[in-house]
Backbone as ProteinMPNN parsed JSONL, in Angstrom:
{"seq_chain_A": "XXXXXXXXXXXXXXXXXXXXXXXXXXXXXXXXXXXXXXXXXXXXXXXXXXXXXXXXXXXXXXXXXXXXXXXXXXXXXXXXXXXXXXXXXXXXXXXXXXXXXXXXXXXXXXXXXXXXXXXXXXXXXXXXXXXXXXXXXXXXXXXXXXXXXXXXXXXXXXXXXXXXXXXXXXXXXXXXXXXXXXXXXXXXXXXXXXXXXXXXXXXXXXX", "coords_chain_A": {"N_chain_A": [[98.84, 131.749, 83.882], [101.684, 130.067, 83.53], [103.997, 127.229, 82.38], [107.097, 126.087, 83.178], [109.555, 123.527, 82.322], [111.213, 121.365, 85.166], [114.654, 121.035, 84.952], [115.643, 118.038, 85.684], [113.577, 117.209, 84.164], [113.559, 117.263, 81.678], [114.218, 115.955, 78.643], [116.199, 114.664, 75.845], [115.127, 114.686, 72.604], [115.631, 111.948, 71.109], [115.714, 109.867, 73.716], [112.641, 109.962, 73.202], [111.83, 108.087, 71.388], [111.445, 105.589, 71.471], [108.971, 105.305, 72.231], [107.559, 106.978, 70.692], [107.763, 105.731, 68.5], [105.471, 104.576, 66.806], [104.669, 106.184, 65.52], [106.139, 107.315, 63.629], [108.595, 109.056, 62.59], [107.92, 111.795, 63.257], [108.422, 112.835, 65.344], [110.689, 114.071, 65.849], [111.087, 116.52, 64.882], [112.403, 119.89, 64.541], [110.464, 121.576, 66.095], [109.916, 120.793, 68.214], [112.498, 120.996, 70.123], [113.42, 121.515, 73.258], [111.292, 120.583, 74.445], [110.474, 118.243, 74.912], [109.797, 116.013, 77.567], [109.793, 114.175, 80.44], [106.935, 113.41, 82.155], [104.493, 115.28, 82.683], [103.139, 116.993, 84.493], [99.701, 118.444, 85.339], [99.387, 121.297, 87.954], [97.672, 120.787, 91.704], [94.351, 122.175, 91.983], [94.576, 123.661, 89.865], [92.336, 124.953, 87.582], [91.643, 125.896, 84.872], [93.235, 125.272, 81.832], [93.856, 127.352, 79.009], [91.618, 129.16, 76.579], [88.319, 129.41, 76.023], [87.118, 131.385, 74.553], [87.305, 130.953, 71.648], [87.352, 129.424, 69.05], [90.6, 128.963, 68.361], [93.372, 129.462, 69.908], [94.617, 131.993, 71.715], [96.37, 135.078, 72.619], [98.635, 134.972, 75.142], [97.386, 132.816, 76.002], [98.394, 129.807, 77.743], [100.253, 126.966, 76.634], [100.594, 123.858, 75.341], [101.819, 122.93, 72.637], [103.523, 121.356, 70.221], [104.935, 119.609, 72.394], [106.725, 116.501, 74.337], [106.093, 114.067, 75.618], [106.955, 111.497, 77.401], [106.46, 109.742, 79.381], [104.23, 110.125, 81.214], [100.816, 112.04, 81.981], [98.945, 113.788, 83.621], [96.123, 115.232, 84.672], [94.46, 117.038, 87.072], [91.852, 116.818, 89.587], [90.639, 119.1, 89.966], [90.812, 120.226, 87.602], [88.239, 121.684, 84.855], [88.288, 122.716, 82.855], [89.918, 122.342, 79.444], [90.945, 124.287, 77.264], [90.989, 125.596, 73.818], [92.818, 124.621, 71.049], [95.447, 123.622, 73.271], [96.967, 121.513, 73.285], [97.999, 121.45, 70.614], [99.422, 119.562, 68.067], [101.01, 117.869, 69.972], [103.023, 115.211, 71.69], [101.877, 112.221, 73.334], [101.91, 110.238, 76.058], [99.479, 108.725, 77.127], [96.439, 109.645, 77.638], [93.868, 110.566, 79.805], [90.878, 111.924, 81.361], [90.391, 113.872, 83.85], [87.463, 113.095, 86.284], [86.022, 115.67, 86.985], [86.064, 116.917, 85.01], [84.741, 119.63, 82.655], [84.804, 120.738, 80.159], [85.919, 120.679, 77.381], [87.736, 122.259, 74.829], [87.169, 123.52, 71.419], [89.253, 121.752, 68.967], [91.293, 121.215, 70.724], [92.902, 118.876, 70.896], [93.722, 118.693, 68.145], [96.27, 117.782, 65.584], [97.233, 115.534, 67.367], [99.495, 113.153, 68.279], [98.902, 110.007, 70.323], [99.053, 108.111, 72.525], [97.501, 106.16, 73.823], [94.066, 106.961, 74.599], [91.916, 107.063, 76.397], [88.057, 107.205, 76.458], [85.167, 108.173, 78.614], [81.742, 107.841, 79.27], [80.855, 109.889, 79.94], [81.757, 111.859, 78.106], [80.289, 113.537, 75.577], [79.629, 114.365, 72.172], [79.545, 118.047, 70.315], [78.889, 120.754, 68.473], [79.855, 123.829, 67.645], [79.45, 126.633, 65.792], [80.64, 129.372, 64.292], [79.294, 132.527, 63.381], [79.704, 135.001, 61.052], [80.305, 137.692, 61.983], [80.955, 137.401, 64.455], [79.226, 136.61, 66.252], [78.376, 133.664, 68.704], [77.143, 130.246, 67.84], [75.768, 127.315, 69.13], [75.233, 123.9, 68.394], [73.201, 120.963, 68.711], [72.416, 117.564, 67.629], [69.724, 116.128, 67.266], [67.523, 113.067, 66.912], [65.771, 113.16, 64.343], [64.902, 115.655, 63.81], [67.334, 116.686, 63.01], [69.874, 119.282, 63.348], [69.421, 121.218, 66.251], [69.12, 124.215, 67.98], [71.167, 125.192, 70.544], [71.387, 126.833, 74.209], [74.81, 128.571, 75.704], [75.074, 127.616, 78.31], [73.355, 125.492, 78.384], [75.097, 123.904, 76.618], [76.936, 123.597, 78.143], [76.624, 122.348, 80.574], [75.453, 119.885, 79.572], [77.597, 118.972, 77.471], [81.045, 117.493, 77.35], [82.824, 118.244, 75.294], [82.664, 120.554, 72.474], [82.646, 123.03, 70.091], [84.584, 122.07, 68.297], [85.691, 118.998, 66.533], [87.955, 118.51, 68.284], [89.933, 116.463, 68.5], [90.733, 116.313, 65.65], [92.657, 115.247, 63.33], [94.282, 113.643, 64.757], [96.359, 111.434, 65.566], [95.743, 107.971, 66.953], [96.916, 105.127, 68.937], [95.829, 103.262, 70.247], [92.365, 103.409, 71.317], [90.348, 103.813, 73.276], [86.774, 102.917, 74.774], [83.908, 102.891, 76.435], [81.607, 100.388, 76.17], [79.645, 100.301, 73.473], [79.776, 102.821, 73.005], [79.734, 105.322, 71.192], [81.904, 106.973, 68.813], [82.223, 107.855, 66.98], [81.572, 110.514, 65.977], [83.046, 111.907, 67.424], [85.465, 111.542, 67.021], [85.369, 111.361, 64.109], [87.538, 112.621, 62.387], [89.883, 111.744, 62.853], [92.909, 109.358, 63.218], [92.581, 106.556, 64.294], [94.193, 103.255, 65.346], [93.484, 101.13, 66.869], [90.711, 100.031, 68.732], [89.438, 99.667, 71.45], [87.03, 98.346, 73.688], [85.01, 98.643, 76.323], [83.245, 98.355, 79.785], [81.649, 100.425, 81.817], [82.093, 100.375, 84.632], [84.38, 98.955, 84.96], [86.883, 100.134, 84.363], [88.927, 100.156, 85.537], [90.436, 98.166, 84.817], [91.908, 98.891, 82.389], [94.458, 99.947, 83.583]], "CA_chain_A": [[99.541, 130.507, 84.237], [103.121, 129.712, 82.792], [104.469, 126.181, 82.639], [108.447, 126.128, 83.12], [109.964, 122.463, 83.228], [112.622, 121.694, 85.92], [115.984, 120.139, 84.594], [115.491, 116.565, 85.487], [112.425, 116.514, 83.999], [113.496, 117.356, 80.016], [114.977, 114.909, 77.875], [116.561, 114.903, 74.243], [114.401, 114.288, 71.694], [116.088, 110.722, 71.119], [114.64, 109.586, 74.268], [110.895, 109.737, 73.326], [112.004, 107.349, 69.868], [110.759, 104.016, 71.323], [107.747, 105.826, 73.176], [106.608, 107.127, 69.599], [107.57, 104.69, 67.112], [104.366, 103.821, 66.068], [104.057, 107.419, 64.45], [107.001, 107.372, 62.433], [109.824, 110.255, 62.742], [107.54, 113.321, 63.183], [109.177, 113.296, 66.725], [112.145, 114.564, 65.66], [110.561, 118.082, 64.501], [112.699, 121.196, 65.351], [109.905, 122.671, 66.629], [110.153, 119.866, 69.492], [113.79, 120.929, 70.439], [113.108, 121.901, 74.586], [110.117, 120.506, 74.699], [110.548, 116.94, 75.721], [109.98, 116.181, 79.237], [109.265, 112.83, 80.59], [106.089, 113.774, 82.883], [103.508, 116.734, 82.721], [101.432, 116.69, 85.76], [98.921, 119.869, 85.826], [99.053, 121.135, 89.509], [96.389, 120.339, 91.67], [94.309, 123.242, 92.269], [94.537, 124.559, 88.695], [90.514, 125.195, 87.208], [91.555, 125.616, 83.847], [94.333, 125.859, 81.087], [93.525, 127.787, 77.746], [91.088, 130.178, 76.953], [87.604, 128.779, 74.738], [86.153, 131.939, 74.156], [87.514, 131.189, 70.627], [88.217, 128.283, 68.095], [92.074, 129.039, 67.783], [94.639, 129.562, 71.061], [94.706, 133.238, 72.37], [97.812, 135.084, 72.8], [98.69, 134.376, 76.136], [97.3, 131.104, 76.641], [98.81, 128.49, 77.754], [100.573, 126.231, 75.468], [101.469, 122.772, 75.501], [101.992, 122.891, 71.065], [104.278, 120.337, 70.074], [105.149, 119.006, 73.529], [106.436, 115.554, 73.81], [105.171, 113.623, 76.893], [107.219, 110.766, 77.046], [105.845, 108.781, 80.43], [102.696, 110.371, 81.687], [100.747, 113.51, 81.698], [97.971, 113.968, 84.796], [95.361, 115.585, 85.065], [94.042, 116.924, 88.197], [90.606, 116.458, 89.53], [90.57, 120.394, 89.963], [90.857, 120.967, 86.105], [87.011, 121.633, 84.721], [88.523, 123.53, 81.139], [90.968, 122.435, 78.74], [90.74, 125.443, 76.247], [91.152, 125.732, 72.536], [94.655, 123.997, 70.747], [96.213, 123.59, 74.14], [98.108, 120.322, 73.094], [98.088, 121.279, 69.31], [100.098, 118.764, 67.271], [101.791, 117.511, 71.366], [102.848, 113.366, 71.516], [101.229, 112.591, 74.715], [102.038, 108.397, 76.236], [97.821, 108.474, 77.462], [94.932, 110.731, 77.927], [92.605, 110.192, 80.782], [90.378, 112.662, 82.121], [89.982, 113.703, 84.965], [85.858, 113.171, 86.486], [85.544, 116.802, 87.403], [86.132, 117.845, 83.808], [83.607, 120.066, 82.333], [84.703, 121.535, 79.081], [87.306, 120.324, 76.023], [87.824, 122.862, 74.265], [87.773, 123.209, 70.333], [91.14, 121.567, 68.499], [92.287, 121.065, 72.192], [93.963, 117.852, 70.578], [94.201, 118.967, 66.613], [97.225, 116.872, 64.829], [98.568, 115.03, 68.294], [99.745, 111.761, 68.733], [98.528, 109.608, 71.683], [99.603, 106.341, 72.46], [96.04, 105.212, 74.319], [93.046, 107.686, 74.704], [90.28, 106.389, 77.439], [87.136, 107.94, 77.21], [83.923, 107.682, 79.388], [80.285, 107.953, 78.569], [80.284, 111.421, 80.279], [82.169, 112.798, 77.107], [79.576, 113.881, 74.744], [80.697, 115.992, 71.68], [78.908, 118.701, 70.209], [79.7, 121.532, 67.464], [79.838, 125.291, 67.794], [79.411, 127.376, 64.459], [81.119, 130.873, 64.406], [78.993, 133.677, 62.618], [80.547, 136.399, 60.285], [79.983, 138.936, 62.881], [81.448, 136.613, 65.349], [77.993, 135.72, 67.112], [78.551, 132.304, 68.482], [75.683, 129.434, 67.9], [75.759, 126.259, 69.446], [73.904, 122.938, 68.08], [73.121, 119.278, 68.868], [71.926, 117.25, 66.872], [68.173, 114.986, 67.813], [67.074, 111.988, 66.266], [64.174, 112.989, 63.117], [64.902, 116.941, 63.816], [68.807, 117.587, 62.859], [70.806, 120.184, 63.937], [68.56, 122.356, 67.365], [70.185, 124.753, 68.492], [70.711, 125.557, 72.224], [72.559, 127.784, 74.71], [76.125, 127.962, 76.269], [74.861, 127.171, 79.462], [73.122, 123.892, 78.196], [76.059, 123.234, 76.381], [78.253, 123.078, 79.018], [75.57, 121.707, 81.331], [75.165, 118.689, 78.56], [78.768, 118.349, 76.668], [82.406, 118.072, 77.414], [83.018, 119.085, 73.919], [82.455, 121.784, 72.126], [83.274, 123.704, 68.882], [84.112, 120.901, 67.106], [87.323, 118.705, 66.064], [88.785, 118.577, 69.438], [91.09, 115.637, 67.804], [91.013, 116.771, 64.589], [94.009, 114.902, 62.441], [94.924, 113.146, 65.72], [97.051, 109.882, 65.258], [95.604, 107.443, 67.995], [97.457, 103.968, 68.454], [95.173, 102.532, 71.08], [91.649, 103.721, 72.02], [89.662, 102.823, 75.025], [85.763, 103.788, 74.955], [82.76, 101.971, 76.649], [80.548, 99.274, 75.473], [78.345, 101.196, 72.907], [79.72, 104.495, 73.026], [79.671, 106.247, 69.581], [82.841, 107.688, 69.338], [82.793, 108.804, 65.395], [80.893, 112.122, 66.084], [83.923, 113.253, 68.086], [87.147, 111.598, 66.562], [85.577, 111.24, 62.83], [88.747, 112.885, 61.379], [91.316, 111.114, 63.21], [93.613, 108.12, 62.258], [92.512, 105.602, 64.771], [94.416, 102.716, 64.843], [92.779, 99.992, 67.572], [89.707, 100.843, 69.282], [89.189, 98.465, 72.578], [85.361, 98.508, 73.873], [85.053, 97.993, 78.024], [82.311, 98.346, 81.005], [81.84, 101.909, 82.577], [82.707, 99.939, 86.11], [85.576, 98.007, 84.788], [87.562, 100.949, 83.37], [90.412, 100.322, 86.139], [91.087, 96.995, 84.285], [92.767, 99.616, 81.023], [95.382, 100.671, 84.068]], "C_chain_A": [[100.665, 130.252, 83.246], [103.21, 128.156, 83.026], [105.987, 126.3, 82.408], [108.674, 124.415, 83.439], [111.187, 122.687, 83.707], [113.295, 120.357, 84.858], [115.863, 118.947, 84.755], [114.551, 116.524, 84.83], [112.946, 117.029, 82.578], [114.438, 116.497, 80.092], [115.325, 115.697, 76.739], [115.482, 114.081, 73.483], [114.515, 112.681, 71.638], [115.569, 109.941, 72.02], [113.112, 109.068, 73.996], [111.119, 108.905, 71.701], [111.104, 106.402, 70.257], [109.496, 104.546, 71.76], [106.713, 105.564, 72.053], [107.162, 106.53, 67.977], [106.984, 104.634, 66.163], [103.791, 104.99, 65.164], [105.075, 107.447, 64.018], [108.098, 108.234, 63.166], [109.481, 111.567, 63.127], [108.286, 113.607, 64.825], [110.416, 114.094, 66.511], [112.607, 115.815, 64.923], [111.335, 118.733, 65.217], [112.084, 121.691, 66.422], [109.693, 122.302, 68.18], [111.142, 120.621, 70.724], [113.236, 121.661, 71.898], [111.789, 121.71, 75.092], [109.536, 118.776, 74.692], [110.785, 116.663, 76.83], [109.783, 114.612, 79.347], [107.755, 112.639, 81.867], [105.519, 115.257, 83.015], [102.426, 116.376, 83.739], [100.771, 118.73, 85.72], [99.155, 119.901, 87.366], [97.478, 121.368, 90.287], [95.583, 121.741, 92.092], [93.861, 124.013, 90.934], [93.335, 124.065, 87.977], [90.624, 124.828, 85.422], [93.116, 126.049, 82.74], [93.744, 125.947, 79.784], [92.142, 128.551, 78.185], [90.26, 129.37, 75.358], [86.771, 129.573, 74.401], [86.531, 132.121, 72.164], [87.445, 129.708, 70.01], [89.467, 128.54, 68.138], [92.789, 129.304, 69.417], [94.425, 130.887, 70.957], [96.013, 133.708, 72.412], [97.309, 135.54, 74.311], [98.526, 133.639, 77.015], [98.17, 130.582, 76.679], [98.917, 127.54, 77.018], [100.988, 125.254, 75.331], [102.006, 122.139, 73.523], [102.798, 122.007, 71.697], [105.31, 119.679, 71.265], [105.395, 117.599, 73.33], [106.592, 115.378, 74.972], [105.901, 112.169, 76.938], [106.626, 109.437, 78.136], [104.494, 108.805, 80.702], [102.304, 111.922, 82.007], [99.129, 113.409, 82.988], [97.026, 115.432, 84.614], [94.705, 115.986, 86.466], [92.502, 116.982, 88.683], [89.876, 117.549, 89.678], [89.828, 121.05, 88.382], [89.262, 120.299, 85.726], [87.443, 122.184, 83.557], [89.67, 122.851, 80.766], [90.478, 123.508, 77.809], [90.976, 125.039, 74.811], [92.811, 125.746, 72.125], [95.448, 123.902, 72.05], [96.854, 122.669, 73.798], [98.037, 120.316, 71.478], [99.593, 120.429, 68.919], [101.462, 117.991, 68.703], [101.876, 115.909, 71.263], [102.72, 113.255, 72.806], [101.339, 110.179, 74.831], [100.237, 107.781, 76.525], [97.305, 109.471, 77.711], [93.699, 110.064, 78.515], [92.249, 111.358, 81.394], [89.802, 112.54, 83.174], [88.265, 113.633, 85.112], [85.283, 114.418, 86.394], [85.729, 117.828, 86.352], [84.883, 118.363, 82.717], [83.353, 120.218, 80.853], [86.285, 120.89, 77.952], [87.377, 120.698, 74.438], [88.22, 122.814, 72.748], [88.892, 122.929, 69.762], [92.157, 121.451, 69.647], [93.642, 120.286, 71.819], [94.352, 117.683, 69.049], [95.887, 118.239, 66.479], [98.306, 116.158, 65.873], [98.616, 113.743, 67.686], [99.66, 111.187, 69.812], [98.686, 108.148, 71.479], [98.545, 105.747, 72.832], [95.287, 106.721, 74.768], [92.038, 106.795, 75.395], [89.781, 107.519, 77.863], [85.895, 107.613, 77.858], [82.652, 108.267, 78.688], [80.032, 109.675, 78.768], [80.872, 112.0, 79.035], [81.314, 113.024, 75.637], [79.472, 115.333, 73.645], [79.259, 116.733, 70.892], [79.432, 119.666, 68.967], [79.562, 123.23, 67.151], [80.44, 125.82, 65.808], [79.26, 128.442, 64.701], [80.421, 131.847, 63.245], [80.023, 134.62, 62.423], [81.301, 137.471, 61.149], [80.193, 138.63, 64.685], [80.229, 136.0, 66.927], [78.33, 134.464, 67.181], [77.114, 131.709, 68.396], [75.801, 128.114, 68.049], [74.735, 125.2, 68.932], [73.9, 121.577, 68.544], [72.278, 119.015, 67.889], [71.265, 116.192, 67.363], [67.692, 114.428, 66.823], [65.998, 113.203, 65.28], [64.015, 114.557, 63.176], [66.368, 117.59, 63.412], [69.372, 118.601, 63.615], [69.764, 121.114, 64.897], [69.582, 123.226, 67.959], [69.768, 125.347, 70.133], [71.739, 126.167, 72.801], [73.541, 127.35, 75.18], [75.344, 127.426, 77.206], [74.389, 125.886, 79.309], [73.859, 123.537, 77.442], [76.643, 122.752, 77.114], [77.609, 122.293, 80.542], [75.764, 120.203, 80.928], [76.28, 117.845, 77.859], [79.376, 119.023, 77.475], [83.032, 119.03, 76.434], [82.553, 119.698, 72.851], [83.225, 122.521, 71.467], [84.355, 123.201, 67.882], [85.649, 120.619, 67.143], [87.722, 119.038, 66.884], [90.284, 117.424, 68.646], [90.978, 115.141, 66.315], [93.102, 116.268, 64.055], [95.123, 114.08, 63.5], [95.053, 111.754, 64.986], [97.079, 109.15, 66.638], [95.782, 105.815, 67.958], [96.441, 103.406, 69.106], [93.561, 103.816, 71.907], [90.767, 102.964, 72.797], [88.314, 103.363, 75.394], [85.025, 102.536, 75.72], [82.134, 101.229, 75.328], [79.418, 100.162, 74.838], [78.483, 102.525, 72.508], [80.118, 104.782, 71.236], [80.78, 107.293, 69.881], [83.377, 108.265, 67.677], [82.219, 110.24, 65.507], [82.384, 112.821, 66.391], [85.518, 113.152, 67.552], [86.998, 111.213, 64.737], [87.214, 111.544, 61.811], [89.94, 112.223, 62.121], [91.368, 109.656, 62.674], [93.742, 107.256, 64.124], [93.214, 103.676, 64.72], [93.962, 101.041, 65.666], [91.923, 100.36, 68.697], [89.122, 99.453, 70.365], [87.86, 99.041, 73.367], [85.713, 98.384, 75.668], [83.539, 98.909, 78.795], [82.74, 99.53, 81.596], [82.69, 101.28, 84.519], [83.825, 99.476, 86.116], [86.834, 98.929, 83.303], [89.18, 100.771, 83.957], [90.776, 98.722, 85.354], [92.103, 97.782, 83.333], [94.114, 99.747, 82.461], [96.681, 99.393, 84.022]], "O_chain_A": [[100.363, 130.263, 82.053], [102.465, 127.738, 83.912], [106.229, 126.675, 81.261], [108.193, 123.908, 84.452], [112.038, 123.493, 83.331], [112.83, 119.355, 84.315], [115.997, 118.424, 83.649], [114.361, 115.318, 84.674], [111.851, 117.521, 82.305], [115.227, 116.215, 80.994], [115.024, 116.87, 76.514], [115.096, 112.958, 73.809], [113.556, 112.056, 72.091], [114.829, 109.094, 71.52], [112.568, 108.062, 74.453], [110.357, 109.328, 70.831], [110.062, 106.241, 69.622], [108.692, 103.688, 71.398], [105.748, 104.802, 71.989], [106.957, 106.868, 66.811], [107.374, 104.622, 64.996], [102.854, 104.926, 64.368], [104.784, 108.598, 63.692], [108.383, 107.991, 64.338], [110.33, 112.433, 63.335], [108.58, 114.741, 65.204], [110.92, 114.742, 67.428], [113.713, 116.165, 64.512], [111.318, 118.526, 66.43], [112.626, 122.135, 67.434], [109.417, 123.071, 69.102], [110.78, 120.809, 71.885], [112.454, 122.57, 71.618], [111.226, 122.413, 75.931], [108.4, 118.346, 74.494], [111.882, 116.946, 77.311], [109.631, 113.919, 78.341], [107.703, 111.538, 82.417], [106.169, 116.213, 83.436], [101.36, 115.76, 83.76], [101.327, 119.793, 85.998], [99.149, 118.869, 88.038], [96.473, 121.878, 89.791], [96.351, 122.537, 92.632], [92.949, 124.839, 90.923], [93.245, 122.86, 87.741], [90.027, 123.942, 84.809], [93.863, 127.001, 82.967], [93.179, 124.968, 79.297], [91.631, 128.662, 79.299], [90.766, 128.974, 74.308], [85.7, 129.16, 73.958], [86.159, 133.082, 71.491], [87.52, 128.813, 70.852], [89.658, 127.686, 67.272], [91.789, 129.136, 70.115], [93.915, 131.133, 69.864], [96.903, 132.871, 72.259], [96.283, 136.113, 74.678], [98.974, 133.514, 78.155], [98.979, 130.677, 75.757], [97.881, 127.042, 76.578], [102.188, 125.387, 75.089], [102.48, 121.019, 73.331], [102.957, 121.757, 72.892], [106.429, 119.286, 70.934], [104.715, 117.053, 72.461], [107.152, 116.249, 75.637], [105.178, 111.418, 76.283], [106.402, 108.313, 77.688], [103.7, 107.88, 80.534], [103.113, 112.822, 82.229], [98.316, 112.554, 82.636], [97.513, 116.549, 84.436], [94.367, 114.973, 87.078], [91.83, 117.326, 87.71], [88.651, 117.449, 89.608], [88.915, 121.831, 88.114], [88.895, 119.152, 85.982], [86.43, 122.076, 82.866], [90.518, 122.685, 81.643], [89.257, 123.444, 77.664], [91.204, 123.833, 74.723], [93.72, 126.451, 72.565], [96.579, 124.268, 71.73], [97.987, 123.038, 74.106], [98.015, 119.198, 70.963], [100.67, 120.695, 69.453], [102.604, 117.676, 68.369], [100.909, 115.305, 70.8], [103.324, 114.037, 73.541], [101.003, 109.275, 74.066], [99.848, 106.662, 76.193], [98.049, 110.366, 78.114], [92.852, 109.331, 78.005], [93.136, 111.957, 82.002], [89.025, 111.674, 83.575], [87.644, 114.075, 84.145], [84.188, 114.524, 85.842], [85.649, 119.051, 86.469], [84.209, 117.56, 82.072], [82.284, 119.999, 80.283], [87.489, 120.88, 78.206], [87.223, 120.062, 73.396], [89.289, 122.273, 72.462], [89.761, 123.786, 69.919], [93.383, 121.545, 69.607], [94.811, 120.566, 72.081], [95.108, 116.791, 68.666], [96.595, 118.292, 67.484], [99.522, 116.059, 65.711], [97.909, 113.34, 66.762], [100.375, 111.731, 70.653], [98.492, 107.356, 70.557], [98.374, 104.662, 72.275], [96.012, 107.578, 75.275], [91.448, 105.876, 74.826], [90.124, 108.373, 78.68], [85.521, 106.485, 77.537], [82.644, 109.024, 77.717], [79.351, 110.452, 78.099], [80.232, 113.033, 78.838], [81.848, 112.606, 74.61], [79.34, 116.537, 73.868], [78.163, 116.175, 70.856], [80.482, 119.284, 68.45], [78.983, 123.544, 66.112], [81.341, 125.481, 65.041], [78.224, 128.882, 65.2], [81.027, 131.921, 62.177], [80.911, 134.992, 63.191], [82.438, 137.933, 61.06], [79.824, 139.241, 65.688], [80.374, 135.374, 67.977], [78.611, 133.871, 66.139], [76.103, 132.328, 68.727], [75.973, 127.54, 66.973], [73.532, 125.458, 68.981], [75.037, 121.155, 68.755], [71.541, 119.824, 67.324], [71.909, 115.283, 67.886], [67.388, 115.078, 65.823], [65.551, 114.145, 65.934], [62.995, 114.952, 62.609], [66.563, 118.804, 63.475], [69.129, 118.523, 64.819], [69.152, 121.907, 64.182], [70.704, 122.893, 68.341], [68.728, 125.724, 70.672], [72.853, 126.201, 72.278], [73.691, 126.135, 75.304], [74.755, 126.456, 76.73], [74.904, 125.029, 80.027], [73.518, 122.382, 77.185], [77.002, 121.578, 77.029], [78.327, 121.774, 81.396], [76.16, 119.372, 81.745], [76.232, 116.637, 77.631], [79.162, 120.072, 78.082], [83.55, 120.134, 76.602], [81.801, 118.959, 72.216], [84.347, 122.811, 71.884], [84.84, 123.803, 66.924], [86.561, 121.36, 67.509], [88.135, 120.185, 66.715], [91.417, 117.835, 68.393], [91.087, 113.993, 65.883], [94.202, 116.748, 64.327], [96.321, 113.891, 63.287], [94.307, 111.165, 64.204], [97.973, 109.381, 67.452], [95.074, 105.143, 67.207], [95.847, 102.757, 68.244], [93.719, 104.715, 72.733], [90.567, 101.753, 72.879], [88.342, 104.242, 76.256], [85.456, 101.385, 75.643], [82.161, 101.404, 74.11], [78.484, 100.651, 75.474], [77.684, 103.23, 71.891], [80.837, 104.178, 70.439], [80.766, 108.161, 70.754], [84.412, 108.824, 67.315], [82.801, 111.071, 64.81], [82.829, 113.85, 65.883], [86.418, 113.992, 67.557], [87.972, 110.887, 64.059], [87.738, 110.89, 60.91], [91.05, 112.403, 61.62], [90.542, 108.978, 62.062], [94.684, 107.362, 64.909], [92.591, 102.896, 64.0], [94.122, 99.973, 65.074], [92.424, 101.005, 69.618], [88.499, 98.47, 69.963], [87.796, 100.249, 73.596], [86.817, 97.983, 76.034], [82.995, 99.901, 78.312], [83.917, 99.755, 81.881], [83.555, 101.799, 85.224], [84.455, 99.479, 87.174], [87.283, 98.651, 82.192], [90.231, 101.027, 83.37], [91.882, 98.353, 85.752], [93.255, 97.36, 83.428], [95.134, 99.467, 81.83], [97.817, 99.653, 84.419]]}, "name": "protein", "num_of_chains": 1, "seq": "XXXXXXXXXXXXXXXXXXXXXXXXXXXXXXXXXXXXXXXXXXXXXXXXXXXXXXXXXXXXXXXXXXXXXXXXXXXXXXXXXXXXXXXXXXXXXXXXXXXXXXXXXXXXXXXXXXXXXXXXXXXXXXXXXXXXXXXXXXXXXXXXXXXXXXXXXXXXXXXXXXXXXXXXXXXXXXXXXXXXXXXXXXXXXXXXXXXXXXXXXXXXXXX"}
């Protein structure tokens, strides 16, 4: 899978200023330069982008790196994988997943910026630990027993996420979780900056 944007749809950097404000200047990274659009819709149809038989991006994955997202970015109800760094260090206007999403892949969202993040109860994170000898070993962790360890298949049965630090060093202005949900397991290392609580039924009120 390639992503090419069409001509109306990139901007100049300058553009996405008022979008991402609230993170300072890092918008205005070289590494940006053709890679401001004002809409990223996945198409519908498409299963998965990136590849999580690793911690790190693959060569020839799919890459949305330092991407800047200046309106809206979709999801389709198709997509069941995001893979490993697919939006590494990307400024993204919201992040909503789609229902039919299975898997969110290690460092998917490592050093982005997101203007509002809403997640649901179904997203339950988890932490994959890579042996020497590159054996993988999956664990959860149960009340009065610590770290058990259990297979892919009941990983991905059980969690969205998987192999740890999905938003790792992420800068999040506005998050959006349920009433109750424990949401330091999965964004401990990020720079959270207002964390709004709401009702699994009353999620279309955030729209």
């Amino acid at each position: 899978m390639r992503y090419e944007c069409s001509p109306e749809n990139r901007l100049a950097l300058s553009d996405c200023s008022q979008r991402f404000r609230v993170f300072g200047q890092d918008w205005e990274n070289e590494n940006r330069k053709d890679k401001s659009i004002r809409k990223l819709v996945i198409p519908s149809g498409v299963r998965q982008i990136g590849s999580c038989t690793s911690v790190y991006r693959e060569k020839g994955d799919i890459s949305f790196e330092d991407y800047v997202v200046r309106d809206e970015i979709v999801f389709p109800e198709s997509l069941k994988i995001i893979g490993a760094a697919v939006f590494e260090s990307a400024m993204l206007p919201e992040v909503r997943f789609s229902s039919a999403l299975n898997v969110i892949g290690a460092a998917s969202f490592f050093d982005c910026r997101i203007c509002r993040l809403i997640l649901s109860s179904d997203i339950k994170p988890t932490y994959g630990f890579y042996y020497s000898n590159q054996q993988k070993a999956y664990f959860t962790d149960v009340p009065g027993q610590g770290a058990v360890e259990i297979t892919e298949s009941e990983l991905l049965e059980r969690y969205l996420c998987f192999g740890g630090r999905q938003f790792k060093y992420a800068c999040i202005d506005m998050l959006a979780v349920p009433d109750g949900y424990e949401s330091k397991q999965l964004l401990f290392e990020s720079d959270i900056r207002k964390v709004i609580k709401y009702k699994e039924y009353d999620a279309r009120s955030l729209e």
